[in-house]
C-alpha positions as a Python dict, from the first residue, in 0.01 Angstrom:
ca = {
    (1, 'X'): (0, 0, 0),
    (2, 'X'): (271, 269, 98),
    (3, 'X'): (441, 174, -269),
    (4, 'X'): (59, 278, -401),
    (5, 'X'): (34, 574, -217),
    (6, 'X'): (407, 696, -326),
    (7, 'X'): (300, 663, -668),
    (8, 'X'): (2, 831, -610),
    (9, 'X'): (165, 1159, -436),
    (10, 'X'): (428, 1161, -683),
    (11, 'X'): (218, 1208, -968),
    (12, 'X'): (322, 841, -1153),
    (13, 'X'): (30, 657, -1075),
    (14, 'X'): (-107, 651, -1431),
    (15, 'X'): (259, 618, -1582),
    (16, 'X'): (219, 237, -1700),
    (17, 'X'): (-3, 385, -1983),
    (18, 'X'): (318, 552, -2130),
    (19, 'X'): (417, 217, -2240),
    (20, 'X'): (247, 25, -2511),
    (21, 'X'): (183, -400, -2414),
    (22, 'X'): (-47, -633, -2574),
    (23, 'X'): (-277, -815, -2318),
    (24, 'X'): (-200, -1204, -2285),
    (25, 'X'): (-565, -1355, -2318),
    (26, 'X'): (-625, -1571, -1993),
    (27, 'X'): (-828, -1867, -2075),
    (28, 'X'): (-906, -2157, -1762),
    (29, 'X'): (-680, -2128, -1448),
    (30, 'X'): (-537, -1840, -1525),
    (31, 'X'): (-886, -1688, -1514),
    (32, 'X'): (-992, -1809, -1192),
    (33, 'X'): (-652, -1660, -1070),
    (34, 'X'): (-668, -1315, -1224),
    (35, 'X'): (-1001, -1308, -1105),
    (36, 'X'): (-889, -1409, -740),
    (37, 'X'): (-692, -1088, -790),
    (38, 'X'): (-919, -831, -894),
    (39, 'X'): (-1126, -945, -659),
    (40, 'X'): (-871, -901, -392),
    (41, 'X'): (-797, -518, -517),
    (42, 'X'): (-1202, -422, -520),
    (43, 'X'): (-1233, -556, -156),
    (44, 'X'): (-939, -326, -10),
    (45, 'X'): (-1067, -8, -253),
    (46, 'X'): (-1417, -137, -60),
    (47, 'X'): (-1227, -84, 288),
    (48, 'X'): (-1081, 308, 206),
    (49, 'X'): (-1419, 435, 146),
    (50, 'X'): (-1397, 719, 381),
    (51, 'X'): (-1114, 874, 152),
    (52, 'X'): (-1225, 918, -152),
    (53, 'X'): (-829, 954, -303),
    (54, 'X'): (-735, 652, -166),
    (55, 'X'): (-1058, 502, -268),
    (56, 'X'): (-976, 592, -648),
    (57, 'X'): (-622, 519, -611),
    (58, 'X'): (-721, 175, -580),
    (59, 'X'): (-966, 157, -833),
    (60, 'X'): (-723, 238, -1070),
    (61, 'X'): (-496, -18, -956),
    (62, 'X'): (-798, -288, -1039),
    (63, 'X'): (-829, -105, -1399),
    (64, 'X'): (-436, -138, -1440),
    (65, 'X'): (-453, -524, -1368),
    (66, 'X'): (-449, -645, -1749),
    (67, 'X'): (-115, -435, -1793),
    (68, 'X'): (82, -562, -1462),
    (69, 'X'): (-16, -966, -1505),
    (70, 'X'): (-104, -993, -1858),
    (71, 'X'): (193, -821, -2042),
    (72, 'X'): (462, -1050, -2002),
    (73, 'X'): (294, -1340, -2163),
    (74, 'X'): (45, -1616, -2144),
    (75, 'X'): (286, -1826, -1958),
    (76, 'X'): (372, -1606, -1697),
    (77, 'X'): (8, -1474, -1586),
    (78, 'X'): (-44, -1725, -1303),
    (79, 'X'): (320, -1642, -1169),
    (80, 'X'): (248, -1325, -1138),
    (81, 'X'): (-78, -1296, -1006),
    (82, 'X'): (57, -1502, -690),
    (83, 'X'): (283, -1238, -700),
    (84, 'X'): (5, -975, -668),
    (85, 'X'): (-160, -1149, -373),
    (86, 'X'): (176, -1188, -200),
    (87, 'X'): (157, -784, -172),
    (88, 'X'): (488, -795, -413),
    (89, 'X'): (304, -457, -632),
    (90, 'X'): (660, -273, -657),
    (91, 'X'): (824, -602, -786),
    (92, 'X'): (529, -585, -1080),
    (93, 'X'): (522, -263, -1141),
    (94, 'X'): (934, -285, -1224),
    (95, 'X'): (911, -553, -1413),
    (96, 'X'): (645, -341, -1654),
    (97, 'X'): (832, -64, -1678),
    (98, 'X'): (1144, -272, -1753),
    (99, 'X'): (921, -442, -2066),
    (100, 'X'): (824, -127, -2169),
    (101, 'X'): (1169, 72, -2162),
    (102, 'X'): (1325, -206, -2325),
    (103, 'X'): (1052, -208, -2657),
    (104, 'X'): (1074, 172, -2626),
    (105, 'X'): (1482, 118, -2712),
    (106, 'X'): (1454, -175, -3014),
    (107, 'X'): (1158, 45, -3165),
    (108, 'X'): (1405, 347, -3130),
    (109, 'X'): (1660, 136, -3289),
    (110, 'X'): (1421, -28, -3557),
    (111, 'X'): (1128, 279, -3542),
    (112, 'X'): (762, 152, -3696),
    (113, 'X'): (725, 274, -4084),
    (114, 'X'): (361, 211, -4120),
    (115, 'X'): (406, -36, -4393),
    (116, 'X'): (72, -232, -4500),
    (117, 'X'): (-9, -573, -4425),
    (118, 'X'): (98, -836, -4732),
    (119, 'X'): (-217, -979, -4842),
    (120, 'X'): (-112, -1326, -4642),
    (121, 'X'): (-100, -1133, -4341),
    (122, 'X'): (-444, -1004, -4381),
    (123, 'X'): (-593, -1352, -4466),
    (124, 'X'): (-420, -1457, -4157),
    (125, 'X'): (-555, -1197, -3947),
    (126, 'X'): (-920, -1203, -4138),
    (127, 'X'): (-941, -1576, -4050),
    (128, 'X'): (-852, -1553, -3682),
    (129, 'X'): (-1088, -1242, -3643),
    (130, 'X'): (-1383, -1489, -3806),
    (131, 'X'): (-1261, -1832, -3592),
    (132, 'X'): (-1295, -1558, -3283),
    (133, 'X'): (-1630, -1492, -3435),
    (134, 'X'): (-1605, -1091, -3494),
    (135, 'X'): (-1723, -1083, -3853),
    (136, 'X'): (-1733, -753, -3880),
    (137, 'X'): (-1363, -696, -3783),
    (138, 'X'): (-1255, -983, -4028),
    (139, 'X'): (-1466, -818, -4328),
    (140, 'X'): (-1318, -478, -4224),
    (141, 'X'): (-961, -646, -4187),
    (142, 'X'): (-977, -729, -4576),
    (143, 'X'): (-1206, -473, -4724),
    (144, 'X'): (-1071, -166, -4535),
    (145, 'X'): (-855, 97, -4708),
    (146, 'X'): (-755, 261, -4328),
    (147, 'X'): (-389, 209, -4225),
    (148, 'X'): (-178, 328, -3950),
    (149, 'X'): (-1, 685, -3936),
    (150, 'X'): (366, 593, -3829),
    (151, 'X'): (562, 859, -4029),
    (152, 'X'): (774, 1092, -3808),
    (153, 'X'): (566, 1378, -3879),
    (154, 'X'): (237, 1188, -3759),
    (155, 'X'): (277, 1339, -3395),
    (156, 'X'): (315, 1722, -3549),
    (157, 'X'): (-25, 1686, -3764),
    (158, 'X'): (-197, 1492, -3478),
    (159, 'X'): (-103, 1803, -3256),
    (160, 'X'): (-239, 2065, -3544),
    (161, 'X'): (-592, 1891, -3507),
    (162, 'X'): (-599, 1868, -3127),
    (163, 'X'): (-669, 2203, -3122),
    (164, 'X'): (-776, 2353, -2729),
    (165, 'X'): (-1069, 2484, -2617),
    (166, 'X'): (-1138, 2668, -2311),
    (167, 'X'): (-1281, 2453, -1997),
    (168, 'X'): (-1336, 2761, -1815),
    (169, 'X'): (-1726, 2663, -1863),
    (170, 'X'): (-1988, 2905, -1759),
    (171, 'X'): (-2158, 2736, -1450),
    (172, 'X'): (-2415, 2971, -1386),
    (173, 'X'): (-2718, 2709, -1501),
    (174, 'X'): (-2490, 2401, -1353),
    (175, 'X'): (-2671, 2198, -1101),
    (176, 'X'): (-2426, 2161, -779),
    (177, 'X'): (-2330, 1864, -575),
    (178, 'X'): (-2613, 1922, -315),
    (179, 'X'): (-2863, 1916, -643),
    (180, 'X'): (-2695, 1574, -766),
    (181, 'X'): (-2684, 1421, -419),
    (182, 'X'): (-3077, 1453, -391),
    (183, 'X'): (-3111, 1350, -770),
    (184, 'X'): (-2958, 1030, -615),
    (185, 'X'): (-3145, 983, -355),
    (186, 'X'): (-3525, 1013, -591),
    (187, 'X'): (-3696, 667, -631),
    (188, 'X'): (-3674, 752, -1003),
    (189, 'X'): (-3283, 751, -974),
    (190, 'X'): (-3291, 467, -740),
    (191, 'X'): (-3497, 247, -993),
    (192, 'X'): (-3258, 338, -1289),
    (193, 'X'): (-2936, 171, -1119),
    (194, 'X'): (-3067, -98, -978),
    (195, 'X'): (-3280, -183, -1317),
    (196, 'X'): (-3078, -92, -1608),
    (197, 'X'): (-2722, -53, -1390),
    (198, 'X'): (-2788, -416, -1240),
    (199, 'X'): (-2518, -703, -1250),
    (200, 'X'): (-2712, -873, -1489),
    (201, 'X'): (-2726, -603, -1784),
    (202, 'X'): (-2369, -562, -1714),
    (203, 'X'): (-2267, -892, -1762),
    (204, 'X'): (-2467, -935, -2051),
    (205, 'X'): (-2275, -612, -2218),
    (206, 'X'): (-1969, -771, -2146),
    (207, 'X'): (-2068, -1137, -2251),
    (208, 'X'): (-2221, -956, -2620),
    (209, 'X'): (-1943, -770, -2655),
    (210, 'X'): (-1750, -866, -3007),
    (211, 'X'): (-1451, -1095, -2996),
    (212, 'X'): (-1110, -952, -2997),
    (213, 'X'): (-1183, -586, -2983),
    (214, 'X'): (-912, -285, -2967),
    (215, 'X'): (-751, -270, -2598),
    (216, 'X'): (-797, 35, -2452),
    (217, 'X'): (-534, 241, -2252),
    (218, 'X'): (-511, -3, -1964),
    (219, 'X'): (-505, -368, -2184),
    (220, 'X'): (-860, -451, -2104),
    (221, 'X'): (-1055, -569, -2376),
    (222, 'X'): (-1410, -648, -2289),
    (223, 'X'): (-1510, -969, -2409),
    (224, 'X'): (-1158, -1157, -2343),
    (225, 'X'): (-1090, -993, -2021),
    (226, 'X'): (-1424, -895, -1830),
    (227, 'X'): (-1667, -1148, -1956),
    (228, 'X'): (-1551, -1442, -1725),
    (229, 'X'): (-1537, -1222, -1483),
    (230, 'X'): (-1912, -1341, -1403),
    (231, 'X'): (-1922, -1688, -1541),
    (232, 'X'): (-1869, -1793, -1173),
    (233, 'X'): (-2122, -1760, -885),
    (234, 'X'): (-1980, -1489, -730),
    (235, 'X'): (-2209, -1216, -658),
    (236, 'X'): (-2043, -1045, -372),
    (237, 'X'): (-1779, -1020, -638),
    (238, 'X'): (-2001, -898, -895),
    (239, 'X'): (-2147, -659, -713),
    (240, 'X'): (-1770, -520, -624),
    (241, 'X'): (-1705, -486, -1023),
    (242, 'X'): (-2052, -304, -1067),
    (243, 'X'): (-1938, -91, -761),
    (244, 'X'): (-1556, 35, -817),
    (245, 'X'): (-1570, -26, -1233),
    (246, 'X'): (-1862, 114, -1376),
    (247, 'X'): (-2075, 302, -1167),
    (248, 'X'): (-1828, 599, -1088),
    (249, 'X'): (-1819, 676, -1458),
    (250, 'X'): (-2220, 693, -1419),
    (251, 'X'): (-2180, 922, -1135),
    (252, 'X'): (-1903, 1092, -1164),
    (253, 'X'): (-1718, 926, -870),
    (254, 'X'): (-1361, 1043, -897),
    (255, 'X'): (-1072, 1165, -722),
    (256, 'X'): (-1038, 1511, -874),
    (257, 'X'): (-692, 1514, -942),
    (258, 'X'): (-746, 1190, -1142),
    (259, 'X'): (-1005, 1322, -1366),
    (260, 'X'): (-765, 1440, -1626),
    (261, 'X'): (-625, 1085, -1623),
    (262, 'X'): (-958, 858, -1586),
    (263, 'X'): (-1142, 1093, -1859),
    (264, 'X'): (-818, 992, -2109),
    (265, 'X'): (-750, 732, -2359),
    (266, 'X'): (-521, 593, -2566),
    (267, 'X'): (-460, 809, -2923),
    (268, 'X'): (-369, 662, -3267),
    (269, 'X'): (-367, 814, -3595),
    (270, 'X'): (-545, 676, -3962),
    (271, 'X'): (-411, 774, -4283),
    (272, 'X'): (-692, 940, -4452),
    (273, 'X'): (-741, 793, -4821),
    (274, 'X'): (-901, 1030, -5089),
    (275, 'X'): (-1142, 982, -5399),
    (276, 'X'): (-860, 727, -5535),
    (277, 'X'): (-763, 590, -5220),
    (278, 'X'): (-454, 751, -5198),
    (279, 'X'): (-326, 937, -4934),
    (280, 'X'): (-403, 1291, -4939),
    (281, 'X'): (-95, 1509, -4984),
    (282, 'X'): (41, 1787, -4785),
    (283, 'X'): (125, 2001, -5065),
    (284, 'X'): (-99, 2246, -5269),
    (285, 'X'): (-439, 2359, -5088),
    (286, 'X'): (-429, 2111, -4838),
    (287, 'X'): (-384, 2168, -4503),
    (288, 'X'): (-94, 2005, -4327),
    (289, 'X'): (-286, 1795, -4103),
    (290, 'X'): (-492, 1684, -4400),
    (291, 'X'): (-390, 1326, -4441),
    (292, 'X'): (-439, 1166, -4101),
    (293, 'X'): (-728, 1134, -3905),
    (294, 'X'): (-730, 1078, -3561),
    (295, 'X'): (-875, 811, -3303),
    (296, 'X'): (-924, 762, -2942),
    (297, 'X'): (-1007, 432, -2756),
    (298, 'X'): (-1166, 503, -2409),
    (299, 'X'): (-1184, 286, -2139),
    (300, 'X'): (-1384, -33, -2126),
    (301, 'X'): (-1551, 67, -1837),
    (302, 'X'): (-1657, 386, -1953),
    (303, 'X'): (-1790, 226, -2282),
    (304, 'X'): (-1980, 25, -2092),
    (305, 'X'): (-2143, 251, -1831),
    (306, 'X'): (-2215, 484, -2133),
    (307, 'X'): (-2393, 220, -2314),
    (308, 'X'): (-2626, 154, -2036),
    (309, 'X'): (-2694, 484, -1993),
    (310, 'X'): (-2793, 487, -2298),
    (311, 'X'): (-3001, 208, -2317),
    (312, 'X'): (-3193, 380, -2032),
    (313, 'X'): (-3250, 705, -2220),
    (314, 'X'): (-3304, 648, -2596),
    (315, 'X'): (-3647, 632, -2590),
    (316, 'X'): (-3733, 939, -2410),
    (317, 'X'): (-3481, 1111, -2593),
    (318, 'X'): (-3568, 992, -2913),
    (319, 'X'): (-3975, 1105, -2815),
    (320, 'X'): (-3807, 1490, -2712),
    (321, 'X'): (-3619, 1467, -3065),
    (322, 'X'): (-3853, 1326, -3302),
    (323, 'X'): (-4128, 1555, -3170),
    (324, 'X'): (-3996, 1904, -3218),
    (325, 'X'): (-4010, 1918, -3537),
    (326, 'X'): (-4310, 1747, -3788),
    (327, 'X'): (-4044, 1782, -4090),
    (328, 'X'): (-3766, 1630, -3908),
    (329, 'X'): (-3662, 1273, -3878),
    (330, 'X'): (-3428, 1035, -3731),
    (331, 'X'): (-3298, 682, -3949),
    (332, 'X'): (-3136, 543, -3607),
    (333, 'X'): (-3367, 240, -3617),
    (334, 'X'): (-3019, 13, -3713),
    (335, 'X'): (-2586, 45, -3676),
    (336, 'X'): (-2497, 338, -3932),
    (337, 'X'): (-2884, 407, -3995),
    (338, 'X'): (-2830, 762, -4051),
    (339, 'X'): (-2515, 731, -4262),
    (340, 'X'): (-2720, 456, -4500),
    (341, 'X'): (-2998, 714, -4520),
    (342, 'X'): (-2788, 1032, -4598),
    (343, 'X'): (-2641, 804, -4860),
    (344, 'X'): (-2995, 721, -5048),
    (345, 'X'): (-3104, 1074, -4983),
    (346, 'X'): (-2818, 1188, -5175),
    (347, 'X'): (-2887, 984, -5465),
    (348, 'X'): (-3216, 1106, -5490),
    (349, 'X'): (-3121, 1414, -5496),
    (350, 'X'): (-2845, 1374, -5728),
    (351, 'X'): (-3122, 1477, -6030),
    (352, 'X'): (-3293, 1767, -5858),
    (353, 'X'): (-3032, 1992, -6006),
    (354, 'X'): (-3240, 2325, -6002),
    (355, 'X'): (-3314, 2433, -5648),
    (356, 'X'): (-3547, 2720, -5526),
    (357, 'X'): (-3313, 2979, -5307),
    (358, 'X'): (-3622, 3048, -5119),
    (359, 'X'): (-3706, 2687, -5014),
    (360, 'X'): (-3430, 2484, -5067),
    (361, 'X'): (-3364, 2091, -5050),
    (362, 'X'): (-3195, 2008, -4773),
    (363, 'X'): (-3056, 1713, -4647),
    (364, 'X'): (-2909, 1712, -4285),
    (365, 'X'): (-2746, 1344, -4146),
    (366, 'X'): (-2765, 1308, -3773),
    (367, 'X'): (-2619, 1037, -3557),
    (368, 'X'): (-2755, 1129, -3247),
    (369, 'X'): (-2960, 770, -3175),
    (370, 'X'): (-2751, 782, -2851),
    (371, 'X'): (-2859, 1089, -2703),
    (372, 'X'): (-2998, 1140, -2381),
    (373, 'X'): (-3156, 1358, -2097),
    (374, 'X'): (-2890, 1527, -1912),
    (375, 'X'): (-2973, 1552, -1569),
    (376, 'X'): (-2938, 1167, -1441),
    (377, 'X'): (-2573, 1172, -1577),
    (378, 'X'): (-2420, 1499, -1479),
    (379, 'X'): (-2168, 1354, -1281),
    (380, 'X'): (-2038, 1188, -1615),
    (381, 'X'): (-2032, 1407, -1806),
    (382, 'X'): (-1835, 1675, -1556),
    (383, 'X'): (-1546, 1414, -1506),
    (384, 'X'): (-1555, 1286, -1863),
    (385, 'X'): (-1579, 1669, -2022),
    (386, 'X'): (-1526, 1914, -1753),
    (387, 'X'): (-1175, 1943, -1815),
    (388, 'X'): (-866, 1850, -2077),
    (389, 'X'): (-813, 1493, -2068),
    (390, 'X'): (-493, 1311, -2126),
    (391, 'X'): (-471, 1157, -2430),
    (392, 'X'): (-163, 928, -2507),
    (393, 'X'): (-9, 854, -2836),
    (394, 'X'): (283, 684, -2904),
    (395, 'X'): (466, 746, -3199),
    (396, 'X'): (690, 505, -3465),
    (397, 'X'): (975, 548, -3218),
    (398, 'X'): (782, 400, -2905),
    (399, 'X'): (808, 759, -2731),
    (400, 'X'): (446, 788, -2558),
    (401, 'X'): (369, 1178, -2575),
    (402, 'X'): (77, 1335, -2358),
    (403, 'X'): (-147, 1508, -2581),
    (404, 'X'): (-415, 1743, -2317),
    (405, 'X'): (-751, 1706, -2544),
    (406, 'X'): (-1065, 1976, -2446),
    (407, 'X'): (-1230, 1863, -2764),
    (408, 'X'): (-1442, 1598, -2994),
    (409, 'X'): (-1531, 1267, -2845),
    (410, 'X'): (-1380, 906, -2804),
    (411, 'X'): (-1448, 598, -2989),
    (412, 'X'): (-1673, 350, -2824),
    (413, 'X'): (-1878, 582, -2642),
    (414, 'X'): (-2189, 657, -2711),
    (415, 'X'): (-2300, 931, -2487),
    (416, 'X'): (-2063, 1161, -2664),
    (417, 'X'): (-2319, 1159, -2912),
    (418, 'X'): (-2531, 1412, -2672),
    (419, 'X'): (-2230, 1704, -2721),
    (420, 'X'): (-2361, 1691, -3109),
    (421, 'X'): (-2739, 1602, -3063),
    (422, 'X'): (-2732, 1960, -2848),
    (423, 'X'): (-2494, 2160, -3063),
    (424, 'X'): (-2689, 2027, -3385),
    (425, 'X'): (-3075, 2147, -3211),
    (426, 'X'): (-3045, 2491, -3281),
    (427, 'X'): (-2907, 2484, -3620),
    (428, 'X'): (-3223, 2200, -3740),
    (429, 'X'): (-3439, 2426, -3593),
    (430, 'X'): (-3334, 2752, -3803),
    (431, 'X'): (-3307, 2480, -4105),
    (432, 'X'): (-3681, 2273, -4037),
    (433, 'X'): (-3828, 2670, -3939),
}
């Protein structure tokens, strides 16, 4: 615990996410063992409730777990999770950050170039995606033109579009703690965590969740590493994962001086294709960030407690949406509904070539299906938005760089979606007027 709190104070508690490890995949013992120790973590972060810094210190420890016994190898997980419950943290923690500097040198030496799969590495990697049984990815694996930004200059154009904006928010309409505290304590709230927060609905995210997704900033990856979590009959354990993992992104339940941290995610860059596929150049009229979009994976607990949330709230929201306007409709009925429909719209409207200035076609695509009624989740959004979060990207070389991010949203989670749904109301409004 003092090793813990040393971290904390010094400010290198979240310092394992500088270095990049892919997550061994536990499969029978080694389950039942990593499980023994997350379950151990949860019950002492259970213990420090009274302090709500130590409380979160440990919580993070839990959500660091994949990185310190699942980095080194298959082979090695049960070794070191009897490490873990001997109390031997500062032996783990070394022995990441030993893996870490030492792929950080040999990628120094031997830096990334970003070179393209051969097409026998993609049917390689599209079969394994399929035998995993994430069609989707497999399809995407051979039919994608998207491939990874590992130049030298990726980090400078990734910088030019992570443009700041102020967090200095205007708080004069903000509800305050006292507000949210008796929120909480309404039947109505009450009724919405128990019901659509419950162990069950969170197991069953984590057991539907598609095989072999990304790994967020941490190593977790939801089906692989959560999902057994509740195969066994556990519930007092259970009920510590719904507790410490998911419901503080719901409610906002952070140490302040994490929030920066927990609100972060891990940052990689796309190389944008145009009309021909190509990459687009930096020359001419285009801008010099112009060839590589950006992408953030958040946490797998966040994705999670921001996909029950919005479970809980499409339907009103979609009722407060759908019924401003009688000229104004949403395609969210299905996965890229809106993007299909803008699609067909725009071949229909392909032959109406003369338009009347004074009431014009227009065709607006929306992907707000996720949005939601504020108030109940207030405490998420002012520790997932309320300030600059950390966003880490490492570059060809292995060098992690901190990249402080006060704008857009983060892959995976879906009540991001409300930031456009609002900024989008006023402008359909003027438009559907």
């Amino acid at each position: 615990m003092q090793f813990l709190s040393d971290k904390e104070i010094s400010g290198k508690l979240f310092e394992l996410r500088d270095f990049t490890f892919t997550s061994a995949l536990p499969v029978g013992k080694d389950r039942t063992k990593f499980a023994s120790c997350m379950e151990k973590v949860l019950v002492l972060a259970d213990i420090f409730q009274d302090s709500i810094r130590a409380h979160d210190t440990l919580r993070h420890l839990a959500r660091s777990l994949p990185t310190l016994l699942h980095s080194h190898g298959f082979k090695t997980i049960q070794t070191l999770c009897n490490r873990l419950l001997k109390g031997d943290l500062e032996w783990l923690w070394a022995s990441c950050t030993k893996i870490g500097r030492t792929r950080q040198t040999r990628l120094e030496a031997n830096p990334h170039t970003g070179k393209a799969r051969t097409a026998t590495q993609l049917d390689a990697l599209a079969q394994k995606l399929a035998r995993a049984g994430n069609f989707f990815k497999s399809c995407q694996a051979v039919c994608s033109d998207s491939t990874p930004s590992l130049c030298p200059h990726t980090l400078a154009k990734l910088q030019a579009k992570n443009l700041q904006g102020s967090v200095d928010f205007d708080k004069t309409f903000w509800p305050s703690a006292a507000d949210m505290n008796a929120l909480h304590q309404e039947d109505d709230w009450r009724r919405v965590a128990e019901e659509r927060f419950s162990v069950d609905n969170i197991r069953k995210y984590f057991a539907r969740s598609p095989h072999l997704s990304v790994q967020d900033a941490d190593g977790w990856r939801p089906r692989e590493h959560v999902a057994f979590l509740f195969s066994e009959d556990n519930e007092e354990f259970h009920i510590l994962i719904r507790k410490h993992m998911v419901m503080p992104f719901v409610l906002g339940d952070f140490y302040p001086g994490h929030s920066e941290e927990v609100a972060g995610g891990k940052y990689f860059a796309l190389v944008k294709p145009n009309a021909n596929g190509a990459p687009i150049p930096n020359a001419g009229g285009a801008s010099f960030d112009a060839n590589v979009r950006g992408r953030v994976i958040c946490s797998t607990w966040r994705r999670c407690s921001a996909s029950r949330a919005v479970a809980e709230s499409s339907l009103a929201v979609a009722d407060y949406l759908l019924g401003q306007y009688d000229n104004f409709l949403q395609f969210a009925g299905q996965k890229h509904g809106a993007t299909r429909c803008a699609q067909i719209v725009e071949l229909l409207l392909a032959n109406q070539v003369d338009h009347d200035v004074s009431d014009p076609l227009v065709a607006v695509q929306l992907g707000a299906s996720n949005a939601f009624c504020l108030d109940k989740y207030w405490g998420y959004f002012l520790s997932m938005l309320g300030n600059a979060s950390t966003m880490r990207f490492s570059d060809n070389e292995g060098v992690t760089h901190h990249l402080p991010c006060s704008k857009g949203g983060q892959q995976g989670d879906g009540l991001e979606t409300i930031r456009f749904a609002v900024t989008v109301h006023p402008s359909i409004r003027r438009v559907c007027a």
